[in-house]
C-alpha positions in Angstrom: 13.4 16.5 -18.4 15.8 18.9 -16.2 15.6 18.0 -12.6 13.3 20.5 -10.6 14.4 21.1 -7.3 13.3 23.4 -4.5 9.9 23.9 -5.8 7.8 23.3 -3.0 8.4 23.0 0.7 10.0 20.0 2.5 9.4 18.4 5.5 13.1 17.1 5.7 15.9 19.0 7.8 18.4 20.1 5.5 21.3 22.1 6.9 23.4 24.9 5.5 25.3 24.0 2.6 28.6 24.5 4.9 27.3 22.4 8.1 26.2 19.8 5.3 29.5 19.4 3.4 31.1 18.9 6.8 28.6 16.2 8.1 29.4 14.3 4.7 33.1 15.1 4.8 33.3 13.2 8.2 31.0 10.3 6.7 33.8 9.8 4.0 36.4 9.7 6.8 34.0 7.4 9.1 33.8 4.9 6.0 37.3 4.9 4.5 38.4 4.1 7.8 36.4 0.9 8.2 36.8 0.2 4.7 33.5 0.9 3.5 34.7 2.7 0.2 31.3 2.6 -1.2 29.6 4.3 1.3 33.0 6.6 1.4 32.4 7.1 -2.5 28.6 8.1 -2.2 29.4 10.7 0.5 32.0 12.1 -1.6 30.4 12.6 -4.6 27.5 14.1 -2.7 30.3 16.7 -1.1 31.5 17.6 -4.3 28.0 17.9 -6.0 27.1 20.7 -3.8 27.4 24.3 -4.9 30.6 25.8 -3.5 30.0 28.4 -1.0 32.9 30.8 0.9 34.6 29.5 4.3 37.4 30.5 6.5 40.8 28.4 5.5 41.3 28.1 9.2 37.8 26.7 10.3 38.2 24.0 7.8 41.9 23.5 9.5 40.0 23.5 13.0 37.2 21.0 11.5 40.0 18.5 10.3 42.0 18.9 13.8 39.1 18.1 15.8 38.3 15.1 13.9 41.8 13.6 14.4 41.7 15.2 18.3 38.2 13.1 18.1 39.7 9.9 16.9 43.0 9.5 19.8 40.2 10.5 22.3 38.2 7.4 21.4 41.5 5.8 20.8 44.3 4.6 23.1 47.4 5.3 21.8 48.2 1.7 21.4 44.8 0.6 20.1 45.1 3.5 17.8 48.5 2.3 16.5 47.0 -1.4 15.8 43.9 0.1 14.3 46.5 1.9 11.7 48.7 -1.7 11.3 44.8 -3.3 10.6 44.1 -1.0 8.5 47.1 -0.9 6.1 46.9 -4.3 6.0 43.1 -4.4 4.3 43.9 -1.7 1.9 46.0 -4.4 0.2 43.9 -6.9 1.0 45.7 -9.1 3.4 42.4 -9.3 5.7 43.3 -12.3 7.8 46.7 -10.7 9.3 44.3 -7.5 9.5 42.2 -9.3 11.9 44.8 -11.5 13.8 46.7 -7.7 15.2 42.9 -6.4 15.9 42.0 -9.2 17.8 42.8 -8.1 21.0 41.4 -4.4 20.3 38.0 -3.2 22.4 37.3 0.0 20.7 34.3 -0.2 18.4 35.8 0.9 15.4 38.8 -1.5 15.9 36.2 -4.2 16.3 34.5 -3.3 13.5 37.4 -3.2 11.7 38.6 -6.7 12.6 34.9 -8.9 12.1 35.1 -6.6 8.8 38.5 -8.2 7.6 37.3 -11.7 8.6 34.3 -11.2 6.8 36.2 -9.9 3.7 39.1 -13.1 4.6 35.8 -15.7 3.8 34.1 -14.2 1.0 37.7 -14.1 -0.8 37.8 -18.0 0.1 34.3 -18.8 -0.6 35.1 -17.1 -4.4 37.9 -18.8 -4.6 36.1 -22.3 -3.9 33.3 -21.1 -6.3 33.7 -22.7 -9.6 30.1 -23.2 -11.4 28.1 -19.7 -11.8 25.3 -21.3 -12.5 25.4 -23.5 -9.2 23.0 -23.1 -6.3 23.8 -19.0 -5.1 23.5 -20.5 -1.3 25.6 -23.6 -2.0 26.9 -24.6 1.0 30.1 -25.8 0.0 30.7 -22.1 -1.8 29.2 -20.7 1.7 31.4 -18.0 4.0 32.8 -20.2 6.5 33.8 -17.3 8.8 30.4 -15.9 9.6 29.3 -18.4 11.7 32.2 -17.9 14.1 31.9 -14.7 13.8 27.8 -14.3 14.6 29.0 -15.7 17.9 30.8 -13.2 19.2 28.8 -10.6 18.1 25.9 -12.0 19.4 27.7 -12.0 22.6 28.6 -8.7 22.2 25.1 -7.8 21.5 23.5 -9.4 24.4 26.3 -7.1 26.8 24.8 -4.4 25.3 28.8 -3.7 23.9 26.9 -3.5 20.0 25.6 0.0 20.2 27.6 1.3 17.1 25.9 1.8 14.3 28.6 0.4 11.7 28.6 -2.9 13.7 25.2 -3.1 13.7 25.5 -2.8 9.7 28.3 -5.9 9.3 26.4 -8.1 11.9 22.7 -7.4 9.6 24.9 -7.9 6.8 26.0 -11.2 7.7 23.0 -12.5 9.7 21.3 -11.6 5.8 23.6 -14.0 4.2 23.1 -17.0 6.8 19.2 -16.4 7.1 17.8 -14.4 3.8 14.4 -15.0 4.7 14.9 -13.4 8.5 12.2 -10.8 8.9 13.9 -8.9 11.6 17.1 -8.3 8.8 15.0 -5.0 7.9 14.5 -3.8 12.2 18.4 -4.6 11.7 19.8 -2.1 9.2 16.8 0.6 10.6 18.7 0.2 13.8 21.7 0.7 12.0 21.1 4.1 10.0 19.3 5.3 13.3 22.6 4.6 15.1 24.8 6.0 12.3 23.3 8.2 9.5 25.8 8.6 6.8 27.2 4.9 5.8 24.6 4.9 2.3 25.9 1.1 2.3 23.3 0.5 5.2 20.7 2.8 3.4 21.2 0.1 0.2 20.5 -2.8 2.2 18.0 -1.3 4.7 16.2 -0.5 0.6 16.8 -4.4 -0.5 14.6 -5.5 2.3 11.5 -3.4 1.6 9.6 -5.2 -1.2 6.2 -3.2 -1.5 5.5 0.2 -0.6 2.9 -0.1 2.1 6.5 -1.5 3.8 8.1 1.9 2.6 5.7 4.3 4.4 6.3 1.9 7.3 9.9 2.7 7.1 9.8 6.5 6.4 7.5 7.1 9.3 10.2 5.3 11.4 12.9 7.3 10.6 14.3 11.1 11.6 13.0 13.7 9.1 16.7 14.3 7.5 18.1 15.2 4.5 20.0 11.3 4.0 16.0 10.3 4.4 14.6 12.2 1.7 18.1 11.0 -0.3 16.8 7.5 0.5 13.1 8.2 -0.3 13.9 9.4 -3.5 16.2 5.8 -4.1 13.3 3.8 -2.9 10.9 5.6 -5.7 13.5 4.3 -8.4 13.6 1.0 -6.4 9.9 0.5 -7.1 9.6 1.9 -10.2 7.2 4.2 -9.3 5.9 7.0 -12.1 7.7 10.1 -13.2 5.6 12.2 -11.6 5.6 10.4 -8.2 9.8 10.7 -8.4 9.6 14.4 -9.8 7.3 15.6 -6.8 10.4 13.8 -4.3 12.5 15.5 -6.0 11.1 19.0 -5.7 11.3 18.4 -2.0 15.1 18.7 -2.5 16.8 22.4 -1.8 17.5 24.4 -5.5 21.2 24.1 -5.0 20.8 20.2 -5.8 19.7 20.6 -8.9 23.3 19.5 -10.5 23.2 16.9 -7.9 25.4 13.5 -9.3 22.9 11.0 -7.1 20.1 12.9 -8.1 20.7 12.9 -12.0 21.6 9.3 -12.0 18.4 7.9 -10.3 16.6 10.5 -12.7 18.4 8.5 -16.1 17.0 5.4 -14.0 13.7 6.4 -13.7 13.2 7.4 -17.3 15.1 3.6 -17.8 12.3 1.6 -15.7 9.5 3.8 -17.3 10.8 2.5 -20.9 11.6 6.3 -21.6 14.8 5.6 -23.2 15.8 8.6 -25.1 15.2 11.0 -22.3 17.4 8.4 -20.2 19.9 8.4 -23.1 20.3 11.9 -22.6 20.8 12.2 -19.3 23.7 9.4 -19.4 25.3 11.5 -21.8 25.4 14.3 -19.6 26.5 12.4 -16.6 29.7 10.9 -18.3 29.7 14.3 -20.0 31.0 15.3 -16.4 32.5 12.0 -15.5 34.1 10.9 -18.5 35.8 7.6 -16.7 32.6 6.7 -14.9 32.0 2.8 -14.7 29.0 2.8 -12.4 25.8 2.0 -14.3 27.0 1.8 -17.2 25.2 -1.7 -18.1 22.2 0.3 -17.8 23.5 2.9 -20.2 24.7 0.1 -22.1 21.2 -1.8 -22.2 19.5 1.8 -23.3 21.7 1.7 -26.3 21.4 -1.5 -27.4 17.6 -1.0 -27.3 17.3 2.1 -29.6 18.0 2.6 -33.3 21.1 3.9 -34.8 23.0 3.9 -31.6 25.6 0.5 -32.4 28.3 3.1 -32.9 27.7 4.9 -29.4 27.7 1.6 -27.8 30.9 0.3 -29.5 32.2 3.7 -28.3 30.6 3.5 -24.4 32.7 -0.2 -24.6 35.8 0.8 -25.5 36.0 3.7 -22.7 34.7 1.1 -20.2 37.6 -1.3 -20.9 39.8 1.6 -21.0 38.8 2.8 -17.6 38.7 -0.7 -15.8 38.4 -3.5 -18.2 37.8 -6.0 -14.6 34.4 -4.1 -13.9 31.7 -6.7 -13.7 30.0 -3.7 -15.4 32.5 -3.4 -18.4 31.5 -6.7 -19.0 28.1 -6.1 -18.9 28.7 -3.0 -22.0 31.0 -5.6 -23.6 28.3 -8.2 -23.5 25.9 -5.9 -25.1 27.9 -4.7 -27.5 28.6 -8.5 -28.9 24.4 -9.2 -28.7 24.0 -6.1 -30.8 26.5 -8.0 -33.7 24.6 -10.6 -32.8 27.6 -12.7 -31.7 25.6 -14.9 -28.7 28.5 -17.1 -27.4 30.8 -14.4 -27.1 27.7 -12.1 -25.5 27.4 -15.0 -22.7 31.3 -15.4 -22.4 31.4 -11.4 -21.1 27.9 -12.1 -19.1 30.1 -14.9 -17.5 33.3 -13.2 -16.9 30.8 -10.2 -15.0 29.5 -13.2 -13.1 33.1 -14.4 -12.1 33.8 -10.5 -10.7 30.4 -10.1 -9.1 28.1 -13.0 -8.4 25.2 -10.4 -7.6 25.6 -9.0 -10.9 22.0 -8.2 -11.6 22.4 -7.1 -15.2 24.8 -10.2 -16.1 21.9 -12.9 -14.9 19.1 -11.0 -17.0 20.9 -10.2 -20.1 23.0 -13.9 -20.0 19.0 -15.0 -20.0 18.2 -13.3 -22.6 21.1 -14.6 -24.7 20.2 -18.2 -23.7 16.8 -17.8 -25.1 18.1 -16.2 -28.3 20.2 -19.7 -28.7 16.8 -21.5 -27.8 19.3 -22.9 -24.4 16.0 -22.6 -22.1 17.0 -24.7 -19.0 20.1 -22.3 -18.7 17.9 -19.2 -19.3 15.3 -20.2 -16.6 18.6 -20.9 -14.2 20.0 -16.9 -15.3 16.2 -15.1 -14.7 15.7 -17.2 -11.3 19.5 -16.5 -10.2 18.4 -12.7 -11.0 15.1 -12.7 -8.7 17.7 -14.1 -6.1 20.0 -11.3 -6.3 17.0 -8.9 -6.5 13.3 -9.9 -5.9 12.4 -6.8 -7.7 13.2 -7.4 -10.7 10.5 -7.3 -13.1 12.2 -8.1 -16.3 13.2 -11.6 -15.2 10.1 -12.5 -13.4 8.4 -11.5 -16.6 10.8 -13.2 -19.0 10.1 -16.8 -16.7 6.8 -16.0 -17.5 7.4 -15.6 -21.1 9.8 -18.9 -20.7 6.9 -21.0 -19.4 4.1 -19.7 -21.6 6.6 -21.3 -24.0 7.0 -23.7 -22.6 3.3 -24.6 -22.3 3.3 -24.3 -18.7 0.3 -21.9 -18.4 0.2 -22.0 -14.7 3.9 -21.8 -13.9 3.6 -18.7 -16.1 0.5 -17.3 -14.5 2.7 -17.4 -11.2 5.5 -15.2 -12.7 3.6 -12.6 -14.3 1.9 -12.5 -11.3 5.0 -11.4 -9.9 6.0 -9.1 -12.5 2.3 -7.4 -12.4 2.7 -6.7 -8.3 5.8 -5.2 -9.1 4.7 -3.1 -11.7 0.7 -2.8 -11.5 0.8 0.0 -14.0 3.0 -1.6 -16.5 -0.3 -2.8 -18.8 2.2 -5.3 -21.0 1.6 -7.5 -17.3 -1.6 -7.5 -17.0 -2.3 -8.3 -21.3 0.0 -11.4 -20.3 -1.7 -12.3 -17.4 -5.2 -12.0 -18.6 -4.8 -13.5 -22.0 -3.3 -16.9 -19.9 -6.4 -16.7 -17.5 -8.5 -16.6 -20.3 -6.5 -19.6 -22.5 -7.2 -21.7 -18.5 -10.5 -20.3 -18.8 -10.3 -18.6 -15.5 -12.9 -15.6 -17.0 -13.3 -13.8 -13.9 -9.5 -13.3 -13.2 -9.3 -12.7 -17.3 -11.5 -9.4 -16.9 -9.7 -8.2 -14.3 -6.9 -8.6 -16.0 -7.9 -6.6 -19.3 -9.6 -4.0 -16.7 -6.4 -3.1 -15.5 -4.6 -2.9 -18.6 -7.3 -0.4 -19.8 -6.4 1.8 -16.3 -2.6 1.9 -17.4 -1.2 4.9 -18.8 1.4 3.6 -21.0 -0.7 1.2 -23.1 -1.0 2.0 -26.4 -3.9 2.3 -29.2 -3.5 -1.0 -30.5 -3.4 -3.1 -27.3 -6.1 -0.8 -26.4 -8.5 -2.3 -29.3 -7.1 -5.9 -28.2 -8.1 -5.4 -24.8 -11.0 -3.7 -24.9 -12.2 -6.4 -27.7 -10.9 -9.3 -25.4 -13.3 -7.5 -22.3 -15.8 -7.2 -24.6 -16.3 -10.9 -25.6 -15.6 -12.3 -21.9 -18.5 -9.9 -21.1 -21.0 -11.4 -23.6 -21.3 -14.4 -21.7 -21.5 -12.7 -18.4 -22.8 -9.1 -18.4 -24.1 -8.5 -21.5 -25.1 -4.8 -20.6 -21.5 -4.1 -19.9 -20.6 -5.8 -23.0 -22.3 -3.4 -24.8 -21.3 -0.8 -23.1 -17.4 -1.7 -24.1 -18.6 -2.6 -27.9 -19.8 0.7 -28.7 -16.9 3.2 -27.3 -14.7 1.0 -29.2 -16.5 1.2 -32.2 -16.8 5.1 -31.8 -12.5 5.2 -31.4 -11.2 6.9 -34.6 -8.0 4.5 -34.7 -10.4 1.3 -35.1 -9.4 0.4 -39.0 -13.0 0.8 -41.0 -12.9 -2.7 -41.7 -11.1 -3.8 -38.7 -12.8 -7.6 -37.9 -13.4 -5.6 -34.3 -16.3 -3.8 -36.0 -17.8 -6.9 -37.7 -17.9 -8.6 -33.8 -19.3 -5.7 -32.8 -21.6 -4.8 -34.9 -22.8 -8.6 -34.9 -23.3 -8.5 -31.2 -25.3 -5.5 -31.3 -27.5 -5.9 -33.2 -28.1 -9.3 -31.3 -28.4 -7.3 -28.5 -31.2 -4.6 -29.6 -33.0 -7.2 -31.1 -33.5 -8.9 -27.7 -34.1 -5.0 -26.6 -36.9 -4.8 -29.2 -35.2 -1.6 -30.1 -35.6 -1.7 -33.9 -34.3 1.2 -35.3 -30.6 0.5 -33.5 -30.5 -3.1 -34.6 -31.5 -2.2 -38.1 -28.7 0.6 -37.5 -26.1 -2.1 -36.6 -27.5 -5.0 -39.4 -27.2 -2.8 -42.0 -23.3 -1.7 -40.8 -22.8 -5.4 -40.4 -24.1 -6.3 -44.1 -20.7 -4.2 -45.2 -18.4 -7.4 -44.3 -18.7 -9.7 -47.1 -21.0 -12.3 -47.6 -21.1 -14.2 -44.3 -21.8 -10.9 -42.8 -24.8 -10.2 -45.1 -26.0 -13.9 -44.2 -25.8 -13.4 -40.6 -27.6 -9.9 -40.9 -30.3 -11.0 -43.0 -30.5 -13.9 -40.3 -30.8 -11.2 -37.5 -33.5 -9.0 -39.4 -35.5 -12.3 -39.9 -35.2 -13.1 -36.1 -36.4 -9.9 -35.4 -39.4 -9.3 -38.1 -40.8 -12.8 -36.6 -40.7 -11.1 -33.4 -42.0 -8.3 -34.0 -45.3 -10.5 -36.0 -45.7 -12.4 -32.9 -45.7 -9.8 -30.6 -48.3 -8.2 -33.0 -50.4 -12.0 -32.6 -50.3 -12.0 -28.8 
């Protein structure tokens, strides 16, 4: 369970912990100053994560100088003295008079600054004109009416050549994202934009929300410069995808020792162990996290979800919510926790009301749209559930829970095919996650689509995480498809499931299998095995004894005419 850094080589530049805290340091002053406070937040917490090693007072005083010297050099005086107006007036969120005293500015940063506070100016008007939740997410009457206006000028700003800075780059991707979702070129954007400028993790985040599959990862990595923010965004893509523990610990290793007590590094670890349904080793590493950072809001829905799972933990979670609402109770995340904590009384409206008020702070809330889904289903509301799951595949295509749970919806619904097309969804996201592929084949096989079916049981049997008893339903289900098309591999899968040691003695598996081999040696002509498996079958009960005296019958007649001829 503890992180394992610095156990084998990496092919990632990392540089001395003192040249790396200052590279970081600058990226929290780079993003405050445009306003990107998450990006600011990410770099900081990765500062203060890193062991602390000796320096000089005074070259830390000379670092600090030179990056003010740095910013009046790219600065006029007056430009600079606008860009510090602009920027007071965003802090407090009065983005429009932000923009109208940058508007004249030519600076990048200033320009940044004043498309940012535009940008910021229309989604505060486009909330504010946003009633319904549960309304279209692109509705054009909720859309951002700034971003046309400004796409123009940046375009023209682009085609100059005047768009070389890697923090416009990011708000003009951003924005071209929300006024063309499906544009293929949004992922060559943000690459351009973390190529351009390194350190503003925002860009890393949405550069990560356009990679769906991880032949389109290795694409990616091979694109970029072999750096440390890289590997930091390797190891975020292997959390992204879900992929195994192993795969994420053998990232990890790549990462010097010193980050073992890393806070990004320990909180995609709890994720991991989340998305691999290992929810006590998760649970413990949340507890050491807040342990550390006893006001932390940030994925606490997660934490939140992983207690309302597992046993015995109600007063944990009633705890989790009342330090949640204590440390920001207008968190879309706090709502989340307080959500949960209402489902785990099993108070549903109340559950949704929270899911709701999350919804109101944060449209993209993915945890709000899933768990509001599952509260809808619990009060048997399933047109509003199937709105929730598809608003969450909106807000992230990667979601496997609510591509699953339309499946499950639709199945209920006694849509098969509808239901085949979501768990086919939920398998390619997770094609080691066996629960999928049971789904999947068992529909195939109710539309008897038999070929699709044993593929689908196949690669159940290949996952890792399934378990003895949907083991013996697969391997039972593969068995019986095969009868009718293979009957020497059907054989073949009856008798290694009648040689498991968790198959009940008289488990109707055996019966079936026993029945169907000593069918089978009978065609054979091998006597002595379908004796064998007659005689095993006779144990069943009555029936059982009828159809083996039947199959010892067929086979002495056999036997006497083969003795004729």
């Amino acid at each position: 369970m503890n992180l394992e850094t610095g156990l084998k080589p990496s092919s990632y530049e990392f540089f001395p912990i003192n040249e790396m805290k200052k590279v970081l340091r600058e990226g929290v002053i780079q993003c405050s100053d445009r306003g990107l406070y998450f990006s600011a937040k990410w770099a900081a917490e990765t500062v203060e994560g890193l062991p602390n090693v000796p320096v000089d007072n005074s070259e830390m005083d000379i670092s600090m100088d030179s990056s003010m010297t740095q910013e009046s050099t790219n600065l006029d005086l007056v430009e600079y003295d606008k860009f510090l107006l602009g920027k007071s007036y965003f802090d407090v969120k009065e983005f429009d008079r932000a923009a109208y005293f940058l508007e004249s500015c030519k600076s990048s940063k200033c320009r940044f600054l004043k498309i940012y506070s535009k940008y910021m100016a229309g989604e505060k008007r486009k909330d504010e004109e946003s009633h319904d939740i549960m309304g279209q997410m692109n509705d054009l009457k909720t859309f951002n009416k700034e971003i046309p206006k400004l796409m123009e000028e940046m375009e023209s700003w682009r085609n100059s050549c005047e768009m070389n800075d890697g923090f416009l780059l990011y708000i003009y991707a951003v924005m071209r994202k929300q006024l063309y979702p499906q544009d293929k070129n949004l992922k060559d954007l943000f690459l351009e934009s973390v190529q351009s400028y390194h350190y503003n993790w925002s860009a890393w985040i949405e550069l990560g929300e356009c990679i769906t599959n991880r032949d389109m990862l290795g694409n990616v990595l091979s694109r970029l410069p072999n750096t440390f923010m890289s590997l930091f965004f390797k190891l975020h893509m292997s959390v992204e995808l879900q992929d195994s523990p192993q795969t994420f610990s053998d990232i990890a290793a790549e990462f010097p020792s010193e980050y073992v007590d890393n806070r990004f590094l320990k909180t995609k670890q709890a994720l991991m162990y989340y998305y691999n349904r290992d929810y006590d080793l998760s649970e413990t590493i949340f507890d050491r996290l807040l342990k550390a950072d006893p006001y932390r809001i940030d994925d606490m829905d997660i934490y939140s979800n992983i207690l309302y799972v597992l046993e015995g933990k109600s007063a944990k979670l009633s705890i989790l919510a009342h330090m949640c609402v204590f440390s920001d109770k207008f968190r879309a995340e706090t709502m989340c926790v307080l959500g949960n904590y209402y489902s785990s009384k099993v108070e549903r409206e109340k559950a949704i009301s929270y899911f709701r008020r999350a919804l109101q702070i944060d449209r993209n809330c993915l945890s709000a749209w899933t768990l509001m889904g599952h509260e809808y289903v619990e009060i048997k509301n399933t047109h509003a559930a199937v709105i929730s799951y598809k608003r969450a595949v909106e807000v992230n295509p990667k979601d496997y829970r609510a591509w699953c749970a339309l499946g499950q919806i639709y199945e209920m619904l006694k849509l098969p095919f509808y239901a085949i097309y979501y768990f086919q969804r939920s398998s390619a996201l997770r094609p080691y996650d066996s629960r999928m592929w049971l789904r999947l084949a068992a529909l195939y096989e109710q539309q008897c689509l038999y070929v699709e079916a044993i593929k689908g049981f196949s690669r159940a049997l290949e996952a890792k995480d399934i378990d003895s008893t949907s083991t013996i339903y697969a391997m039972t289900k593969l068995a019986k498809l095969y009868e009718d098309y293979d009957t020497e591999k059907a054989a073949v899968i009856w008798i290694r499931l009648l040689a498991k040691d968790d198959l009940h003695e008289d488990a109707e598996e055996r019966k079936n299998g026993h029945k169907f081999l000593a069918h089978y040696y009978k065609e054979k002509g091998d006597v002595e095995e379908c004796i064998k498996h007659t005689e095993l079958l006779s144990s069943f009960g009555v029936q059982s004894k009828e159809d083996a005296r039947i199959i010892v019958k067929e086979l002495e007649d056999g036997l006497l005419l083969s003795k004729k001829s």
